[in-house]
KOLSE-818960 format. One record per residue (C-alpha): residue number from 1; residue in one letter; x, y, z. Coordinates in nm, 3 decimals, always signed. Each point is the difference from the previous one (the first is absolute). Layout:
! KOLSE-818960
[NUM; 'A'; [X; Y; Z]];
...
***
This chain:
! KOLSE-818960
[1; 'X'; [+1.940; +1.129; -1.385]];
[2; 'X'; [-0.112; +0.352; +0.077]];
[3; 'X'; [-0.181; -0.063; +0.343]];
[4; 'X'; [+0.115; +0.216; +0.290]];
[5; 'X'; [-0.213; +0.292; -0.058]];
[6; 'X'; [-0.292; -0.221; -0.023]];
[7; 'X'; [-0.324; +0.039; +0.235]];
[8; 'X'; [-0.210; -0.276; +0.054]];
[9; 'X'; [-0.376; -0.071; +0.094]];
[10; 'X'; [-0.137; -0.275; +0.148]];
[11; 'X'; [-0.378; -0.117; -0.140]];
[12; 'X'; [-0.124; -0.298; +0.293]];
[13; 'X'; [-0.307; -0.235; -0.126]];
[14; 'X'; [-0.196; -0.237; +0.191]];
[15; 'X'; [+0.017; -0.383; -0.060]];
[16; 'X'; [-0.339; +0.043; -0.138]];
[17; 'X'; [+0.158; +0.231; -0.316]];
[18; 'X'; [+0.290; -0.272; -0.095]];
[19; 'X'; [-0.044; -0.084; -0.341]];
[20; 'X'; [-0.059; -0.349; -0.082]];
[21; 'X'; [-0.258; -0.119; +0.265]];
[22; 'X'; [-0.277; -0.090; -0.212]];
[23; 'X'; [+0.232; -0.221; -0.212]];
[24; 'X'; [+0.105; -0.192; +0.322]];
[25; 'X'; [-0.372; -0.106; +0.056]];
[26; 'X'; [-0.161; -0.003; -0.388]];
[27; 'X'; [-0.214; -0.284; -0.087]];
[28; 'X'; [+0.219; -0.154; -0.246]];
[29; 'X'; [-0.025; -0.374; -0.101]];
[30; 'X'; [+0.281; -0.230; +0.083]];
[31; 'X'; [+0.203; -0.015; -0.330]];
[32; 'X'; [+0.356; -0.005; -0.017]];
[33; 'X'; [+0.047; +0.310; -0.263]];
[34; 'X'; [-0.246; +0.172; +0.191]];
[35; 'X'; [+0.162; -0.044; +0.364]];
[36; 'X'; [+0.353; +0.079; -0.204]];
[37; 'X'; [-0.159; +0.293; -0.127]];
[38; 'X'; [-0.108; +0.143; +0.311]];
[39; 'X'; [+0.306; -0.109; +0.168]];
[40; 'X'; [+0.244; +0.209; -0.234]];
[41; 'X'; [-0.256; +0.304; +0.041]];
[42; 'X'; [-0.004; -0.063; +0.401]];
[43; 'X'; [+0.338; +0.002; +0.007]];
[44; 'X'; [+0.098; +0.287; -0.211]];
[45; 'X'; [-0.242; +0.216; +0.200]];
[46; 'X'; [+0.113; -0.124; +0.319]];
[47; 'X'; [+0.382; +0.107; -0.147]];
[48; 'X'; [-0.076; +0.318; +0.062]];
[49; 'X'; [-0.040; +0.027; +0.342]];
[50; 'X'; [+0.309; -0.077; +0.197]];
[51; 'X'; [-0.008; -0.167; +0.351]];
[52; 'X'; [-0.326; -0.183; -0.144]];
[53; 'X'; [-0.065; -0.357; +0.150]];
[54; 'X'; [-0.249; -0.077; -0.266]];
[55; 'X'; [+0.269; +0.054; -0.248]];
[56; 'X'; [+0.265; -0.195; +0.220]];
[57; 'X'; [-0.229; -0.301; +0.044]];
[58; 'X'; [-0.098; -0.038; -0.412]];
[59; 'X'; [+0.356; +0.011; -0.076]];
[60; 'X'; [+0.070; -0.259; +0.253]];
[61; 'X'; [-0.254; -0.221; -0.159]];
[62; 'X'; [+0.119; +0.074; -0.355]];
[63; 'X'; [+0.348; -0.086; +0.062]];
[64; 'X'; [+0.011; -0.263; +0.259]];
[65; 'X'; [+0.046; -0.307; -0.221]];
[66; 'X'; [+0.226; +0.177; -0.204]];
[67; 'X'; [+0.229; +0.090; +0.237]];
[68; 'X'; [+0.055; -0.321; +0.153]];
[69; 'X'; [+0.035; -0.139; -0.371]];
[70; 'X'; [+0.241; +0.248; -0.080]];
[71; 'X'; [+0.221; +0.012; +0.318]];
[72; 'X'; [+0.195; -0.348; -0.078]];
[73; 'X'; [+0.135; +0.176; -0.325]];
[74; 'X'; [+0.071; +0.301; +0.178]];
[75; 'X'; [+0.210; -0.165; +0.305]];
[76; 'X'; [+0.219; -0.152; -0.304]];
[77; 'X'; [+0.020; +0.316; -0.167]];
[78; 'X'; [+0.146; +0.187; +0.252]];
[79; 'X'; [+0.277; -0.250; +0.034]];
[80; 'X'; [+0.124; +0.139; -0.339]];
[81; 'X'; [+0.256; +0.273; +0.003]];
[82; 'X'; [-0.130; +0.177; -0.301]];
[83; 'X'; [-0.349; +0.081; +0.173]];
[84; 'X'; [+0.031; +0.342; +0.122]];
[85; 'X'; [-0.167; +0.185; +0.284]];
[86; 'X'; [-0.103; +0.347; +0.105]];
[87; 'X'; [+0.161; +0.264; -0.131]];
[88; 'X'; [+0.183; -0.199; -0.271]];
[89; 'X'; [-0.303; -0.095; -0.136]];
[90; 'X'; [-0.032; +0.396; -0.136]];
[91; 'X'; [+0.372; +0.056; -0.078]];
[92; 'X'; [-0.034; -0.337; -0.222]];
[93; 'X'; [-0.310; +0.107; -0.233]];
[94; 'X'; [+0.128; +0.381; +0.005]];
[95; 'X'; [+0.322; -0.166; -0.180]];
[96; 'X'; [-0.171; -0.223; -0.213]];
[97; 'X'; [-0.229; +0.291; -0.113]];
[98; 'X'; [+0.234; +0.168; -0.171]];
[99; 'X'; [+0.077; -0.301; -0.251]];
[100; 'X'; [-0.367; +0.053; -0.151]];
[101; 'X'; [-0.222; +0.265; -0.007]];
[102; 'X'; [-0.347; -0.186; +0.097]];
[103; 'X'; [-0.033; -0.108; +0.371]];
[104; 'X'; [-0.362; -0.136; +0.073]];
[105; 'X'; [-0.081; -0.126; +0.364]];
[106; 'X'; [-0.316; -0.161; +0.091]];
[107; 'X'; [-0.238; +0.092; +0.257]];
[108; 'X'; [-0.328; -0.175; +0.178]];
[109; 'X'; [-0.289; +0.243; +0.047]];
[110; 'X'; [-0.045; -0.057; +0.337]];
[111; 'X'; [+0.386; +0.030; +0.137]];
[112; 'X'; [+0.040; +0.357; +0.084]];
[113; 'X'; [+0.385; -0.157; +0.099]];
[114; 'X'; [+0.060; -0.063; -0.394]];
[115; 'X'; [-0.054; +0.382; -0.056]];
[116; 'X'; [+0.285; +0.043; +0.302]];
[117; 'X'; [+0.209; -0.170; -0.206]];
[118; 'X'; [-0.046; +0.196; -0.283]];
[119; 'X'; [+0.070; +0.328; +0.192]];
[120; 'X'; [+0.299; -0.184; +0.101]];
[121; 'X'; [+0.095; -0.045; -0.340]];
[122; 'X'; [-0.031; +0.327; -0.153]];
[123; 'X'; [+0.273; +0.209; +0.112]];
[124; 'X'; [+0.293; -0.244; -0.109]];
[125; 'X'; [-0.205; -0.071; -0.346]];
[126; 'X'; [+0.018; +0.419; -0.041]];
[127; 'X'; [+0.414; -0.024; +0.064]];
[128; 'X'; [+0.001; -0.238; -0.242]];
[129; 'X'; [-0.170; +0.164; -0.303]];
[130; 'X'; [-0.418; -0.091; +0.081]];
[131; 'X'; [-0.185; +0.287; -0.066]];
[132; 'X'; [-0.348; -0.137; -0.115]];
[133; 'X'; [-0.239; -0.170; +0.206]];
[134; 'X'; [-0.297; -0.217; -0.088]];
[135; 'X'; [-0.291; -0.128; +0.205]];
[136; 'X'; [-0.337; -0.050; +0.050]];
[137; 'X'; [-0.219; +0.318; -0.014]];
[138; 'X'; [-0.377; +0.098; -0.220]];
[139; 'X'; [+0.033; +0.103; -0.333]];
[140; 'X'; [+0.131; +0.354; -0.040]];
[141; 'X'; [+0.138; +0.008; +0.364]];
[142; 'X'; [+0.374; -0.013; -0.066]];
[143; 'X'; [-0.046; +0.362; -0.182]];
[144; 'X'; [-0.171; +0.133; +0.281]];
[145; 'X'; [+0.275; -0.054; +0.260]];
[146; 'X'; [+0.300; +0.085; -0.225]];
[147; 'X'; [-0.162; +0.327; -0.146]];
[148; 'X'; [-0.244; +0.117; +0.263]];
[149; 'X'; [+0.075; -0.115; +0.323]];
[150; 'X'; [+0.297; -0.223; +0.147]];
[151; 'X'; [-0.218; -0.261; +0.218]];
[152; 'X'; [-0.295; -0.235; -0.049]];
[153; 'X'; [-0.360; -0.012; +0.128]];
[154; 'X'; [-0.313; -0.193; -0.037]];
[155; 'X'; [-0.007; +0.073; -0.328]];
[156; 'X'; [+0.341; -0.130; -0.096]];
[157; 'X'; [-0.081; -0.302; +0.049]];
[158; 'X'; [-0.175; -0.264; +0.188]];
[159; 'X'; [+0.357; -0.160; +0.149]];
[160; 'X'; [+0.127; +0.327; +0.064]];
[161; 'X'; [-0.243; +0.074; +0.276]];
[162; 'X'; [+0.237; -0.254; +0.244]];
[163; 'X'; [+0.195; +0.264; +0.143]];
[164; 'X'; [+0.386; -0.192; -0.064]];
[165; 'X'; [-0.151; -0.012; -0.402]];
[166; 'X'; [-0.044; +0.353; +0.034]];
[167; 'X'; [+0.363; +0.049; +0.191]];
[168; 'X'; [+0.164; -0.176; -0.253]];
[169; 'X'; [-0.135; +0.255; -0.281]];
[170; 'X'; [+0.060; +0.325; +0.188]];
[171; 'X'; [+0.412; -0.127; +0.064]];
[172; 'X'; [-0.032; -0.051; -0.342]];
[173; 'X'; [-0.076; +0.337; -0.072]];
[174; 'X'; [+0.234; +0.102; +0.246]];
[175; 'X'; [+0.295; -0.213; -0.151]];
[176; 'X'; [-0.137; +0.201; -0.418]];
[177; 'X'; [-0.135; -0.355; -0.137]];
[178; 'X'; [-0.246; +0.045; -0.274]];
[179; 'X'; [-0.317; -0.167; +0.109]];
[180; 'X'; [-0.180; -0.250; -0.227]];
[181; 'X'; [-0.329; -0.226; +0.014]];
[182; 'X'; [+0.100; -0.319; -0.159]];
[183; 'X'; [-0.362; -0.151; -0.047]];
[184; 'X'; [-0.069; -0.060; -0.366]];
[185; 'X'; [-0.374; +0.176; -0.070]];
[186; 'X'; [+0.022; -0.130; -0.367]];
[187; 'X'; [-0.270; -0.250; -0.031]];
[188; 'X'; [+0.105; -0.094; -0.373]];
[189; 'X'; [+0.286; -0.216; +0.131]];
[190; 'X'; [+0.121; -0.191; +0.296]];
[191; 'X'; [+0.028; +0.159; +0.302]];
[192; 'X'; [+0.326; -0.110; +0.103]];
[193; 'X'; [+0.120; +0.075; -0.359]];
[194; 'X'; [-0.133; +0.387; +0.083]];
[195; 'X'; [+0.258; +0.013; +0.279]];
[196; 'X'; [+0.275; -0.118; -0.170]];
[197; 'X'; [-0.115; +0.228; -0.284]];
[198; 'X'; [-0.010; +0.329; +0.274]];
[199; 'X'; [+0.315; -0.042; +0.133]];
[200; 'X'; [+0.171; -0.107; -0.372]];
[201; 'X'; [-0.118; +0.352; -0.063]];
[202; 'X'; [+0.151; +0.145; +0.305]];
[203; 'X'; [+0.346; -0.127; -0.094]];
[204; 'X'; [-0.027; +0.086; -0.357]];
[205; 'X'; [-0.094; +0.363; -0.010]];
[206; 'X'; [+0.364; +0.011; +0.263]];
[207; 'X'; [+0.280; -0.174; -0.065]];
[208; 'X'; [+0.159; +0.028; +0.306]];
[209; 'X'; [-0.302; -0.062; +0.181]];
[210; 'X'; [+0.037; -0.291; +0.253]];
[211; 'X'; [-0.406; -0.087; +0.194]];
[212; 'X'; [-0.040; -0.158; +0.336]];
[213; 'X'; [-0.373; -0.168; -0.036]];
[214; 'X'; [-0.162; -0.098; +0.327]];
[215; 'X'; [-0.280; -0.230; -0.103]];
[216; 'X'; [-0.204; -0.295; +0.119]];
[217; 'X'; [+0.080; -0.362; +0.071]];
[218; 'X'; [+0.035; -0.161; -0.349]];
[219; 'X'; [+0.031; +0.251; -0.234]];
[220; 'X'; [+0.387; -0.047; +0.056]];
[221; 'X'; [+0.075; -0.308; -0.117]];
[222; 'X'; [+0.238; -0.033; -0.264]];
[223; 'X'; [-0.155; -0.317; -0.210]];
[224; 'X'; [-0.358; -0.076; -0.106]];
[225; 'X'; [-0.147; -0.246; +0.261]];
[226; 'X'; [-0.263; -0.261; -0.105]];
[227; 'X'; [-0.264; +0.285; +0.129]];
[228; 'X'; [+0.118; +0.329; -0.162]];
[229; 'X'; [+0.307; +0.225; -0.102]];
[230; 'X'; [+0.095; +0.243; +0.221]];
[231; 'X'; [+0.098; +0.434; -0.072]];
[232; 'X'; [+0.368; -0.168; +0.046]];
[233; 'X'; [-0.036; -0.264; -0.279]];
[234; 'X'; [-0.139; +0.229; -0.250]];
[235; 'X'; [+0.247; +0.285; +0.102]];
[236; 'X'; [+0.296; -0.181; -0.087]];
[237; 'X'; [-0.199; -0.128; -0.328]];
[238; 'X'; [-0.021; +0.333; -0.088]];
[239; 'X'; [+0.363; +0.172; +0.107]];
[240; 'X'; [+0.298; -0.179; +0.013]];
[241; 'X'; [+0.011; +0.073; +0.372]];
[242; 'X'; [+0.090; -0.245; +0.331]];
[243; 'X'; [-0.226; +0.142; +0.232]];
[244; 'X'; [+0.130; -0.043; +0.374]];
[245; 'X'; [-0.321; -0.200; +0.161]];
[246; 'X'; [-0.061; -0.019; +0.338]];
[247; 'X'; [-0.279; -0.205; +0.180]];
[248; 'X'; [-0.090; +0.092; +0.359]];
[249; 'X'; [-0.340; -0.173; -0.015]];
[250; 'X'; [+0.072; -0.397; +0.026]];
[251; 'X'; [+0.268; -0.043; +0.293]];
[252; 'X'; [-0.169; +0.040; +0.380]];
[253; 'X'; [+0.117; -0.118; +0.291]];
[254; 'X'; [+0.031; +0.132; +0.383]];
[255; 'X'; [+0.299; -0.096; +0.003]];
[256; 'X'; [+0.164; +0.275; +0.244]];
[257; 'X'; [-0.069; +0.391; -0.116]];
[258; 'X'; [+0.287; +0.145; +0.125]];
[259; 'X'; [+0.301; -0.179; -0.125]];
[260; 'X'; [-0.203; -0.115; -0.343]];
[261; 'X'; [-0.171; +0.345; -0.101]];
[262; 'X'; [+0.091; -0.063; -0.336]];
[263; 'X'; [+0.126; -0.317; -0.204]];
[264; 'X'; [+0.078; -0.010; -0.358]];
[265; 'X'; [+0.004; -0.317; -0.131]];
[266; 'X'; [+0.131; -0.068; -0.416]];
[267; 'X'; [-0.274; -0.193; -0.188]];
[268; 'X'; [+0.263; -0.273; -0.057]];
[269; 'X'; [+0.049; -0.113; +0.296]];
[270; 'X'; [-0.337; -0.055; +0.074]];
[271; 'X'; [-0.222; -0.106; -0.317]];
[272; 'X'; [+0.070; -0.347; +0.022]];
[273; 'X'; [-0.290; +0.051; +0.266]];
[274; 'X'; [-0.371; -0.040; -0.204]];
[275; 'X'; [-0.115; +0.306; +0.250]];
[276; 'X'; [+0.253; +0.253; -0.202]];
[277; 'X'; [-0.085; -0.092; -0.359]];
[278; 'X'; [-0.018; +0.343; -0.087]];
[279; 'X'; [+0.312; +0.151; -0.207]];
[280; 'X'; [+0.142; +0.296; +0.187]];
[281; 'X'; [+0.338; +0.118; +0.073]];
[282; 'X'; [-0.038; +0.007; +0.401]];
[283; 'X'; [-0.288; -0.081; +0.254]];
[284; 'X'; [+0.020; +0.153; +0.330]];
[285; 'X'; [-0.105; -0.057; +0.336]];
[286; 'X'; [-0.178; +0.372; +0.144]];
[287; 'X'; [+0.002; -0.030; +0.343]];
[288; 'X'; [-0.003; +0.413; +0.050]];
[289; 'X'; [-0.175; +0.149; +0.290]];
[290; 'X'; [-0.230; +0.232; -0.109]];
[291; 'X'; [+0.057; +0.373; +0.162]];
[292; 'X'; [+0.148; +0.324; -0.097]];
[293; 'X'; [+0.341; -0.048; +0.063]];
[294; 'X'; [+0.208; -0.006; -0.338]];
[295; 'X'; [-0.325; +0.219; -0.134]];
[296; 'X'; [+0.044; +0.361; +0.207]];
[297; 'X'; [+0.333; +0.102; +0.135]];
[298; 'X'; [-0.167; +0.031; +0.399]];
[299; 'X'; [-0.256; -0.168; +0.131]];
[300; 'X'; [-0.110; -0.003; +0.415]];
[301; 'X'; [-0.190; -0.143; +0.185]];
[302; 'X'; [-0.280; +0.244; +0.088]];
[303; 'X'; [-0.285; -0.078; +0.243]];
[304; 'X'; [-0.350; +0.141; -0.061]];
[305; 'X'; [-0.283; +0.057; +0.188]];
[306; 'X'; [-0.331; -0.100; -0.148]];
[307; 'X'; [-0.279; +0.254; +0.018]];
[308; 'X'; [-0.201; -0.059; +0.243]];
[309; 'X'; [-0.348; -0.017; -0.185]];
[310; 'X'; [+0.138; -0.326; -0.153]];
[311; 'X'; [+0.202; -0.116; +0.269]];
[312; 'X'; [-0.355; +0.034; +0.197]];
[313; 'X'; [-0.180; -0.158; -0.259]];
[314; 'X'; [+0.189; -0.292; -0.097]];
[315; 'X'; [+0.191; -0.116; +0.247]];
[316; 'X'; [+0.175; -0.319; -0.004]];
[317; 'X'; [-0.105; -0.006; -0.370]];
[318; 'X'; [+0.184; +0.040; -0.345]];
[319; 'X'; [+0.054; +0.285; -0.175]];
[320; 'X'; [+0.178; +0.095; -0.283]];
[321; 'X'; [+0.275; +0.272; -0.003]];
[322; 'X'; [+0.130; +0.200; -0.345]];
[323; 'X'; [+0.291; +0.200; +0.008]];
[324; 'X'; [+0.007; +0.253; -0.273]];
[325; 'X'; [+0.191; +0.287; -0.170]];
[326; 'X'; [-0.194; +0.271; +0.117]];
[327; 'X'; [+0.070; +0.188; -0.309]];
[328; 'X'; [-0.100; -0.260; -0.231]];
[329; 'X'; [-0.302; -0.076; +0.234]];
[330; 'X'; [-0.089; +0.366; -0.035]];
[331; 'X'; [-0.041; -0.069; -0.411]];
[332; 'X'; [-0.127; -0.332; -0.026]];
[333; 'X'; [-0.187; -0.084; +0.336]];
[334; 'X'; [-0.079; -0.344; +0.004]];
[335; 'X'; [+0.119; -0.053; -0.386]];
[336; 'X'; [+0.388; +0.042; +0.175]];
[337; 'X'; [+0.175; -0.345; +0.052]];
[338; 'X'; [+0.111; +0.017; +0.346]];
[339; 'X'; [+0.372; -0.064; +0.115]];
[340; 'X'; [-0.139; -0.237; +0.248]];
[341; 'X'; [-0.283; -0.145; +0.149]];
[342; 'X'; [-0.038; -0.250; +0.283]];
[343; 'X'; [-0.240; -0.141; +0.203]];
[344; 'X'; [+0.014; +0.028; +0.374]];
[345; 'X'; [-0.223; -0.059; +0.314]];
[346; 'X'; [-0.181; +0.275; +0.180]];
[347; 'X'; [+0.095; -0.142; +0.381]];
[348; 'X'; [+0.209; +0.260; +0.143]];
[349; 'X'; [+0.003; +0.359; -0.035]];
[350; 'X'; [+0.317; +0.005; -0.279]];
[351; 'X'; [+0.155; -0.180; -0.233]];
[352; 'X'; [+0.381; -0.020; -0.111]];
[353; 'X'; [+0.064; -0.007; -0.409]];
[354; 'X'; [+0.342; +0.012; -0.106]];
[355; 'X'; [-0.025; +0.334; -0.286]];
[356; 'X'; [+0.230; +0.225; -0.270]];
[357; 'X'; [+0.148; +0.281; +0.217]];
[358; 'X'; [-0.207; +0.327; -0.026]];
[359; 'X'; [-0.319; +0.171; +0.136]];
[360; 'X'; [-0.300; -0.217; +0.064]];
[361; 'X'; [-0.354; +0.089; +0.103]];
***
């Protein structure tokens, strides 16, 4: 990616500004959908703010069961020579790629670590012949970013405001994919049936097209369940096409980061488990920090001082800090997506944030 003549500008809000705080304390009544509902909207939110306790303590809550469910068919997992690790996990799908020309991998909304993934992903799928990219953005969006300008905003799209959504779109555009928005706005016919429908169109009008689709959780899944049919199912109904699937939205565990960052595991040798149901080719374990490296060629460790009306203000109190391309900033003001924003704590007179090499004020 084109980053080392970047400058970058730093926007700081009080904890008073975050978005989401009403949410946190709205009158709602007690009903499962509705706590669900606000759950998935806290924690999206919350996603986009790194070093975020709020965030770290709802995911904690969403996932505890299911990671001490899940762990028991992990440990016996990783006894199998077959289940590969780490970087093998990338060489493996970048092979398999090229034996289709349809490779859809999952995402949930709230796991900024999915769209690391995906970055990780797109270099090796370019090698081997990707060169169309689908995911979520608002209607007309995809145009805008492949004919006017080659990174999203607010208006792109309501995922696209996390700042690793946004990353994965400008490497895109770094790496020549052809952007599209896969929702189906179509209301004569199934929704999921649209999808299939956009992307059948994608590989018809090329040939030799071959379209990495980054999508969410179920729309993946290769056979109709007793709930719906997924983009995958009606995809293949459509073209006689395989589509590589890969789930990285039902396998947790904390099992450790650093020797499992990655885990591929093949569907067969884990659907005899009721949890994994779901047809797909692969599910994988996603265990990826979430920071620049692998994203900009340099990054340091730079250590700011706060100014001093805020420091004044708030200390020993939150604060929000957005790092931005100051020449994007300079267009869109607060309509830019920012490559970063985290919260930190006003108590001393600086703070440390590992950044992309180049000029900061």
């Amino acid at each position: 990616m084109r980053h080392q003549a970047e400058r970058f500008i730093m926007i700081w809000k009080t904890r008073n500004d975050l978005f989401g705080e009403k949410l946190w304390n709205a009158p709602i009544a007690r009903k499962e959908q509705n706590e669900w509902m606000q759950f998935q909207y806290l924690s999206k939110v919350n996603s986009f703010m790194s070093n975020n306790l709020a965030y770290s303590e709802l995911l904690w809550e969403f996932e505890k069961s299911r990671k001490e469910d899940l762990q028991p068919i992990l440990d016996t997992l990783l006894e199998v020579r077959k289940i590969l690790k780490n970087t093998a996990v990338i060489e493996k799908i970048a092979n398999l790629s090229k034996k289709t020309s349809v490779v859809m991998l999952n995402e949930n909304h709230w796991h900024p670590k999915h769209r690391k993934f995906a970055l990780q992903l797109l270099k090796s799928l370019k090698n081997a012949g990707y060169s169309h990219l689908a995911l979520a953005l608002y209607k007309n969006q995809d145009s805008v970013i492949n004919n006017q300008r080659d990174y999203p905003t607010f208006s792109s799209g309501y995922n696209t405001r996390e700042s690793f959504f946004a990353h994965l779109i400008r490497k895109a555009k770094d790496l020549e994919f052809i952007i599209h928005g896969h929702e189906n706005y179509d209301n004569t016919i199934n929704r999921k049936l649209g999808q299939a429908k956009n992307f059948e169109k994608i590989l018809s009008e090329d040939l030799t097209a071959k379209l990495f689709v980054y999508a969410s959780l179920d729309h993946i899944v290769e056979e109709p369940t007793s709930q719906e049919k997924g983009m995958a199912a009606y995809l293949k109904e459509l073209l006689p096409i395989d589509p590589l699937t890969l789930n990285q939205v039902d396998l947790v565990s904390d099992i450790d980061h650093e020797d499992h960052e990655m885990v591929l595991v093949p569907y067969h040798l884990i659907k005899v488990d009721k949890k994994f149901k779901k047809k797909v080719d692969f599910f994988l374990l996603n265990n990826l920090e979430v920071h620049f490296k692998g994203i900009y060629p340099e990054t340091k460790r730079i250590s700011i001082h706060l100014p001093f009306e805020l420091s004044q203000k708030n200390s020993s109190k939150e604060f929000l800090v957005s790092v931005y391309n100051e020449d994007k900033f300079s267009i869109y003001k607060s309509r830019s997506v920012p490559i970063l924003s985290t919260i930190e704590f006003g108590s001393n007179n600086s703070i440390e944030l590992m950044l992309p090499e180049g000029k900061r004020h």
